[in-house]
C-alpha positions as CSV (number, residue, x, y, z in Angstrom):
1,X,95.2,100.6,-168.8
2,X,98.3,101.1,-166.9
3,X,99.4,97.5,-166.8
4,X,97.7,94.4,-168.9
5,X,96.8,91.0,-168.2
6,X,99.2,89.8,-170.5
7,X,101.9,92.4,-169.3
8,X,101.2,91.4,-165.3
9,X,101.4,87.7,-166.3
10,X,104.9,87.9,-167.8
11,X,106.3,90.0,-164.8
12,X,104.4,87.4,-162.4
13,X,104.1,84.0,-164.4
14,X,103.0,81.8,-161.3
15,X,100.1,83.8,-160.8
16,X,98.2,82.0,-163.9
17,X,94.6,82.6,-165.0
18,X,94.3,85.4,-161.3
19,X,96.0,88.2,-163.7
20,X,92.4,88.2,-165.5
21,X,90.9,89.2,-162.0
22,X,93.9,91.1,-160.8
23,X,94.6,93.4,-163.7
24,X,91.7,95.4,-163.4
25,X,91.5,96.0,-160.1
26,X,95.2,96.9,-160.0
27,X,94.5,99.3,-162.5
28,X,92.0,101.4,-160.8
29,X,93.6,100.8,-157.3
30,X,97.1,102.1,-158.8
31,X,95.5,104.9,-160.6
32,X,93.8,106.0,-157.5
33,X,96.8,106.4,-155.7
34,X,99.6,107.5,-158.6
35,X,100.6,104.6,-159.3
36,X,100.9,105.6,-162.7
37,X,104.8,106.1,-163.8
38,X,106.5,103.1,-165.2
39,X,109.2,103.3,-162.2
40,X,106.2,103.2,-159.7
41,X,104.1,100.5,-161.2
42,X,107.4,98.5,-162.0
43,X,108.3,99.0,-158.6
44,X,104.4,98.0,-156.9
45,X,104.3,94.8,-158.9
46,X,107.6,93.8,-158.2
47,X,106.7,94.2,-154.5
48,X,103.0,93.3,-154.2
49,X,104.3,90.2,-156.8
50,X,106.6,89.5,-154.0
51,X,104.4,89.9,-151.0
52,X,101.8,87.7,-152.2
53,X,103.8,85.0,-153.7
54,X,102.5,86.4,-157.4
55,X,98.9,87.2,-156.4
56,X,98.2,83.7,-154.6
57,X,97.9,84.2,-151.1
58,X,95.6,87.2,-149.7
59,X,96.5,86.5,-146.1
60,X,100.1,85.9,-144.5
61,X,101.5,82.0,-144.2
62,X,102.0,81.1,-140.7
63,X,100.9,78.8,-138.1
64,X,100.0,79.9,-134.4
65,X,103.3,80.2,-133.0
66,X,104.9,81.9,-136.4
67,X,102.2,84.7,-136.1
68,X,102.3,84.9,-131.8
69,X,105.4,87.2,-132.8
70,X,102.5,89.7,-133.5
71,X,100.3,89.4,-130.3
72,X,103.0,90.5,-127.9
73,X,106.1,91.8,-127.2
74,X,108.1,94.7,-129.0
75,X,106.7,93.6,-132.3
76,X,103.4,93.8,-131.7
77,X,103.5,97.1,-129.6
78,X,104.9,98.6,-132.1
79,X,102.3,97.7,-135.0
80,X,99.5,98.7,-132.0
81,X,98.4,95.4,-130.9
82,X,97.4,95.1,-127.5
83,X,100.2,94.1,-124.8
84,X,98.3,90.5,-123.8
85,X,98.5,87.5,-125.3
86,X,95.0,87.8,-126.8
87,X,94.9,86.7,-130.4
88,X,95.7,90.2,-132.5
89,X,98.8,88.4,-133.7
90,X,96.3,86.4,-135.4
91,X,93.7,88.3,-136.1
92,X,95.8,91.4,-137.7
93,X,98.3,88.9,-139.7
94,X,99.2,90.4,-142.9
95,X,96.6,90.9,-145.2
96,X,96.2,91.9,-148.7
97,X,98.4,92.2,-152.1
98,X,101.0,94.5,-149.9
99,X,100.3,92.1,-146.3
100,X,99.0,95.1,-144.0
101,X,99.7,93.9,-140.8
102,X,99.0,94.7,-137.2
103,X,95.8,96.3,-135.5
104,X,97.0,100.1,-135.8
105,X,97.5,99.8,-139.6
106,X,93.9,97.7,-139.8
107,X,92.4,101.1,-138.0
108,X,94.3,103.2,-140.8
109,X,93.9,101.5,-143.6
110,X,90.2,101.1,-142.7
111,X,89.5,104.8,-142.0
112,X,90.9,105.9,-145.3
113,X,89.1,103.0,-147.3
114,X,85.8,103.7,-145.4
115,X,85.8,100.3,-144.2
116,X,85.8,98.4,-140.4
117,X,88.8,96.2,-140.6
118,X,89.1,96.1,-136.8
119,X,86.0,93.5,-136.7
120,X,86.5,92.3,-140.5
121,X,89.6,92.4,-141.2
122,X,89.1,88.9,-143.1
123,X,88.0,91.3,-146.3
124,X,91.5,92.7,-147.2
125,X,91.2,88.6,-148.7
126,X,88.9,90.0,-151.3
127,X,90.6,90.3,-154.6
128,X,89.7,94.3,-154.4
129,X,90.2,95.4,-151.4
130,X,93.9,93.4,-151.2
131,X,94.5,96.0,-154.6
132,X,93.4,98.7,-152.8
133,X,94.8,98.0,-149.0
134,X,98.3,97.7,-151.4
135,X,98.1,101.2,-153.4
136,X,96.8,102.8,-150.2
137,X,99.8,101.9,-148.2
138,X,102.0,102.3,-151.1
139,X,101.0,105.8,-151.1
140,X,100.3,106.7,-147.6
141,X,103.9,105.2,-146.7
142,X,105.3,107.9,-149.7
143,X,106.6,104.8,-151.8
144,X,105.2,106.8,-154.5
145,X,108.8,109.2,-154.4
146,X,111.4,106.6,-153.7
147,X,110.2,105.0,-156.5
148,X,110.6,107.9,-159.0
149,X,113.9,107.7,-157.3
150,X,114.8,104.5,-158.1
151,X,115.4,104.1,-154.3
152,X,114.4,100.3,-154.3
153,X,116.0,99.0,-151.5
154,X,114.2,101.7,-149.1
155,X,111.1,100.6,-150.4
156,X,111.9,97.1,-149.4
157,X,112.3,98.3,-146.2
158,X,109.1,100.2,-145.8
159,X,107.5,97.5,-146.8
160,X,108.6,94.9,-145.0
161,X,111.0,96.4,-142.4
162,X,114.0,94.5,-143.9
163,X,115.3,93.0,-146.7
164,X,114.0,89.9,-146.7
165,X,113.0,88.4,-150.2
166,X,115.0,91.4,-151.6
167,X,116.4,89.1,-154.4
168,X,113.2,87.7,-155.8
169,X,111.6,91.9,-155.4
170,X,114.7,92.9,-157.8
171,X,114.0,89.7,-160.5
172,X,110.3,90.8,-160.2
173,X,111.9,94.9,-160.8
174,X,114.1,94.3,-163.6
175,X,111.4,92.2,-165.4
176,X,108.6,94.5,-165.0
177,X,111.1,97.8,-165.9
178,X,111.7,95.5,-169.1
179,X,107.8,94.8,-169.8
180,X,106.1,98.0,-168.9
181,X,106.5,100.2,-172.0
């Protein structure tokens, strides 16, 4: 197993009795996409452990007018929604352990999981399909080498095209660099 229950709970304490449904399906996600040094799992968990406030929320936070950001303007174009003001903000809000967000990276992650997130995008809320949407994106982004090059900050980046949260992603780091063995 390449990370325990009892080794996900003490990097991610808040997320509680979900590590017993989480572990497992991290584990085969991560190993499916080579997530499978310490540096790159210490470096997933620390950033799906972010992204999803510690494996408790499957679909982004965000009213109507939070999310509109994503249905039009230079935003939205760029994550390949469609230029009107037609609910896609909505629709393709950020999803999963890693929040996949945006109709063009639905389409992608859906061809490579074999799956039709355009009209269902709802199931990247399933437990395993939000660990694999994460380790797909982890690897398809190549997160996979910056972590073996401790290059956290340009993870960050990738992920979330900032540095927002960066803080609470190196807490979550340093503590899973510490657990992992």
């Amino acid at each position: 197993m390449l990370v325990s229950e009892k080794q996900l709970l003490q990097i991610l304490p808040a997320s509680g009795a979900r590590v017993s449904v989480f572990a497992p399906l991290l584990d085969v996600a991560m190993g499916r996409y080579q997530i499978t040094t310490k540096s790159r799992i210490a470096a997933f968990i620390a950033q799906v452990g972010h992204e999803s406030g510690q494996l408790r929320y499957l679909r982004e936070l965000g009213n109507e007018a939070y999310l509109s950001k994503y249905d039009t303007g230079p935003l939205a174009a760029r994550l390949g929604n469609t230029p009107h003001a037609d609910g896609d903000g909505q629709k393709y809000r950020g999803r999963g352990l890693i929040q996949i967000t945006g109709l063009r990276n639905y389409q992608r992650c859906g061809d490579a999981l074999e799956l039709d997130l355009i009209n269902h995008p709802e199931w990247l809320e399933q437990p395993e399909l939000a660990c694999l949407s994460a380790a797909w994106f982890w690897h398809s982004t190549g997160l996979n080498g910056l972590a073996d090059d401790q290059a956290f900050e340009s993870i960050t980046r990738r992920i979330n095209g900032g540095l927002s949260g960066q803080a609470n992603r190196l807490a979550l780091y340093r503590v899973a660099m510490q657990v992992l063995k």
